[in-house]
TORKOL-897007 format. One record per residue (C-alpha): x, y negated, z; residue in three letters. Coordinates in steps of 0.1 Angstrom, whole numbers, padded with zeros to 4 digits, always signed. Each point is the difference from the previous one (the first is absolute). Layout:
BEGIN
XYZALA;...
***
This chain:
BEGIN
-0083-0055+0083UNK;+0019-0001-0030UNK;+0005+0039-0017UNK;+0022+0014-0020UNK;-0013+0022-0028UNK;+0017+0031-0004UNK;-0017+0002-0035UNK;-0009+0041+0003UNK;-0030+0008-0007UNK;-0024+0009+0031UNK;+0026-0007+0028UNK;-0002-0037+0003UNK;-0041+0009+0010UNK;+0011+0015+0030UNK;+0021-0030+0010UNK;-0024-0024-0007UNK;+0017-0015-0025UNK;+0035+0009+0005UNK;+0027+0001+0020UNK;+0006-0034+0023UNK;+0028-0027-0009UNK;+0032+0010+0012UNK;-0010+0029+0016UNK;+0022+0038+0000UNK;-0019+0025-0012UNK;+0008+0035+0011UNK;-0007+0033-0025UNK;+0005+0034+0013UNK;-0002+0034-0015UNK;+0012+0029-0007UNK;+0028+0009-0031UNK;-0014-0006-0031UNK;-0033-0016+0010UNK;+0004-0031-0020UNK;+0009-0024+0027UNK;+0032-0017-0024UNK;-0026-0002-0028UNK;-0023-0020+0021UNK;+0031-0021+0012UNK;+0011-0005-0041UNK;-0038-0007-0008UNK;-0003-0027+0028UNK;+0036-0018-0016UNK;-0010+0006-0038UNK;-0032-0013+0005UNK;+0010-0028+0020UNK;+0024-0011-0027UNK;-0029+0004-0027UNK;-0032-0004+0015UNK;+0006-0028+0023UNK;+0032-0017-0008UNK;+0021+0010+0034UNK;+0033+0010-0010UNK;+0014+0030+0023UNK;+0026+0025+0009UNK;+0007+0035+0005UNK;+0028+0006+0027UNK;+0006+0037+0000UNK;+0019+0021+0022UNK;-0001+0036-0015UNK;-0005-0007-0046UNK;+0017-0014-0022UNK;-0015-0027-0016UNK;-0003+0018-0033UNK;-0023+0031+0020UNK;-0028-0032+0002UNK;+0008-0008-0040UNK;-0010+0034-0006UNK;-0025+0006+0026UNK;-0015-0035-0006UNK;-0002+0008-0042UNK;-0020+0031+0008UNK;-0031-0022+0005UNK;+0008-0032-0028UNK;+0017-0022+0028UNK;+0032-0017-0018UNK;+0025-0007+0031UNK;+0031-0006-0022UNK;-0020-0028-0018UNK;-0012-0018+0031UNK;+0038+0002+0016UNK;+0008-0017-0034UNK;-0024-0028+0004UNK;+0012-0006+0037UNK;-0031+0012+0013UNK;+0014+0031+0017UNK;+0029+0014+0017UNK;+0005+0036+0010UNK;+0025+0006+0029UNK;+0015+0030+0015UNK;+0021-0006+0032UNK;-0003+0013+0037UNK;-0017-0006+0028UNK;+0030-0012+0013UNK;+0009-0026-0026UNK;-0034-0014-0005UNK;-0004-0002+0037UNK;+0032-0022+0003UNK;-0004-0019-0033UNK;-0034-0013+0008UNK;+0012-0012+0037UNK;+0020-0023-0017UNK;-0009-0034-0013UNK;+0023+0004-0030UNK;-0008+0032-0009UNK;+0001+0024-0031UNK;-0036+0009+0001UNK;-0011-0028+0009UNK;+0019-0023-0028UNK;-0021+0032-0029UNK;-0034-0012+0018UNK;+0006-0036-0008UNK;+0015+0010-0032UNK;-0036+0013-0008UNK;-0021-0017+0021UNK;-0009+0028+0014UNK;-0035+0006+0017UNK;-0001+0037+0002UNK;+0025+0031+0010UNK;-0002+0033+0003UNK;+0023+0019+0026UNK;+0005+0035-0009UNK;+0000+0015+0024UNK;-0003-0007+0038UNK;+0011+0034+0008UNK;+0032-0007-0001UNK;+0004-0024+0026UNK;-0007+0030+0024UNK;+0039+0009-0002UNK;+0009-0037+0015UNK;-0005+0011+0033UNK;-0016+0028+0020UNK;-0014-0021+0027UNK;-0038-0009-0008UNK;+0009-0034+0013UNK;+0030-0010-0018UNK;-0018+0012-0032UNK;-0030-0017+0007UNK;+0021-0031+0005UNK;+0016+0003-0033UNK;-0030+0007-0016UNK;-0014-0029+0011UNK;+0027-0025-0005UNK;+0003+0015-0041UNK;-0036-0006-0002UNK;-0001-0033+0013UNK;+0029-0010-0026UNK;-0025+0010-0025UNK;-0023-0021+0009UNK;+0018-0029+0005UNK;+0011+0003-0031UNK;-0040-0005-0011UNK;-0001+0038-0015UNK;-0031+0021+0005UNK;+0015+0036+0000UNK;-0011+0037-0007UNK;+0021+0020+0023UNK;-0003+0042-0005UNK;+0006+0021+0023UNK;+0005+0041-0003UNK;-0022+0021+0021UNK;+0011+0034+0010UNK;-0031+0015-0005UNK;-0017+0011-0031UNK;-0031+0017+0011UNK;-0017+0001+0034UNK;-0001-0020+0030UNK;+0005-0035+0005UNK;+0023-0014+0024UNK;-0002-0036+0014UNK;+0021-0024-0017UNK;+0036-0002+0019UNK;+0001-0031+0029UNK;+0031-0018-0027UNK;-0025+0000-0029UNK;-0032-0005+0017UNK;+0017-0034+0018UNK;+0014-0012-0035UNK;-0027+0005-0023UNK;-0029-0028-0011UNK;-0018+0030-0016UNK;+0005+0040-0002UNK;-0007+0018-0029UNK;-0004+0036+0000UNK;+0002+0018-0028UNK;-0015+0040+0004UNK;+0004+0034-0022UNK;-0032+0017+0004UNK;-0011+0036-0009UNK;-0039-0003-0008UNK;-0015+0035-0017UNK;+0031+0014-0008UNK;+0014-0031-0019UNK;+0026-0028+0013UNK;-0013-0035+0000UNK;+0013-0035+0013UNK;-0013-0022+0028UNK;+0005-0035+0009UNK;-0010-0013+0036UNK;+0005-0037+0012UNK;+0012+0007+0037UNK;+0007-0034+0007UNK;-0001-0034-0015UNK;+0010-0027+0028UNK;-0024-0031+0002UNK;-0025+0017-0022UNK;-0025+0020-0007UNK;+0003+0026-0022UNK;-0020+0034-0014UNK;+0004+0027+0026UNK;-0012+0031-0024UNK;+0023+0022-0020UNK;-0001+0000-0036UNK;+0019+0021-0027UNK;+0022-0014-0026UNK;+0018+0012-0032UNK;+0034-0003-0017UNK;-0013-0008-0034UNK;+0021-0015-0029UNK;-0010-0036+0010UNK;+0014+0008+0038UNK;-0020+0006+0026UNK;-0036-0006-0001UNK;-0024+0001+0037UNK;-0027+0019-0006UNK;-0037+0011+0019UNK;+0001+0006+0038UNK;-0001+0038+0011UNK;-0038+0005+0003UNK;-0015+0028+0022UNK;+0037+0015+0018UNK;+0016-0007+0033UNK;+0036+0009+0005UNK;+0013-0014-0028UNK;+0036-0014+0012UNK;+0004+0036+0021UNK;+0011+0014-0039UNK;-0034+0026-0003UNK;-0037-0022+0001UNK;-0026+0021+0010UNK;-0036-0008-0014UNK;-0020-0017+0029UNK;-0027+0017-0001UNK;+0025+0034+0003UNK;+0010-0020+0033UNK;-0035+0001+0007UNK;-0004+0038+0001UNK;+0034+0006+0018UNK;-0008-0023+0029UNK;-0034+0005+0004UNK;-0016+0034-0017UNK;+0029+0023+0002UNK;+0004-0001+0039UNK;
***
């Protein structure tokens, strides 16, 4: 099956190769955790890497928040808008809903402009306050999805999790339906010391790595790193050493 590189270094591994054509690609995580730098890094390298054009649509920035942000690690948005490469959106749920239902729409009319092959939607959470029936929302989710890929876009799509440290809970029924894969994205408090872990939870059609690794904000973007080697309990916020495990089930009785 044909893959699309996301180009950062150590994640495309646990994909085998990348995410699949046309697929929606869901990121969750906490505030802060880096998922819109992972979104950016997916569109810059796209753009340079591999020739695919792309698009931010945002619902919560200003386009000049991912200038600056995107600067911070050498990643020259401004310029690629310039050479038609890129476009950076903010509008609403609401809008981009509507404007991508229609044949002759807004949106639409910027991906062709581009030739568009990649978008990040930042961020999903805000379709939550289009309706508060899981049905309805699931519905909408899945028609705004399907626009997407109609259009022939693979897309990063973030999502915020309330939680920043401790247990997880299952993915919500709206997500879980609309999603080709789930990425969670995990603070994690190991000696003392906050570190960052990735997990594939899903990736439809494929297989995929099932262990945890950590990864880093560096000033390239994010980088995958090593599995966690020798701890259990890592996405429940405070790993424990196995063999610790060891004693408490079994010696300490």
């Amino acid at each position: 099956m044909e893959r699309i590189k996301t180009g950062i270094a150590g994640f495309d591994d646990m994909l085998q190769g990348g995410f699949l054509l046309h697929s929606a690609n869901l990121i969750e995580g906490a505030p802060g955790i880096g998922k819109s730098t992972f979104g950016m890094q997916f569109i810059y390298n796209g753009i340079t890497l591999y020739n695919q054009p792309g698009v931010i649509l945002t619902f919560e920035e200003f386009a000049q928040q991912y200038y600056d942000d995107a600067a911070s690690f050498g990643w020259d948005l401004r310029a690629l808008e310039k050479a038609d490469r890129l476009r950076v959106i903010m509008t609403s749920p609401e809008v981009s809903h509507a404007d991508l239902a229609r044949v002759d729409g807004r949106l639409q009319a910027t991906l062709n402009e581009i030739g568009a092959a990649r978008i990040l939607v930042d961020s999903l959470s805000h379709f939550d306050r289009l309706s508060d029936d899981p049905v309805t929302r699931r519905g909408i989710l899945y028609s705004f999805i399907n626009s997407l890929k109609r259009e022939g876009l693979t897309s990063v799509l973030t999502r915020e999790s309330p939680a920043l440290i401790g247990e997880i809970e299952g993915p919500e029924e709206d997500v879980a339906f609309v999603a080709d894969s789930y990425i969670l994205l995990r603070y994690v408090e190991i000696e003392s010391a906050i570190r960052k872990a990735v997990l594939v939870l899903k990736l439809r059609g494929s297989d995929h790595a099932k262990d945890i690794r950590q990864f880093e904000i560096t000033r390239h973007g994010i980088e995958v790193q090593a599995k966690f080697e020798g701890r259990e309990g890592i996405m429940s916020g405070s790993p424990r050493r196995m063999a610790d495990s060891f004693v408490e089930a079994f010696v300490r009785r």
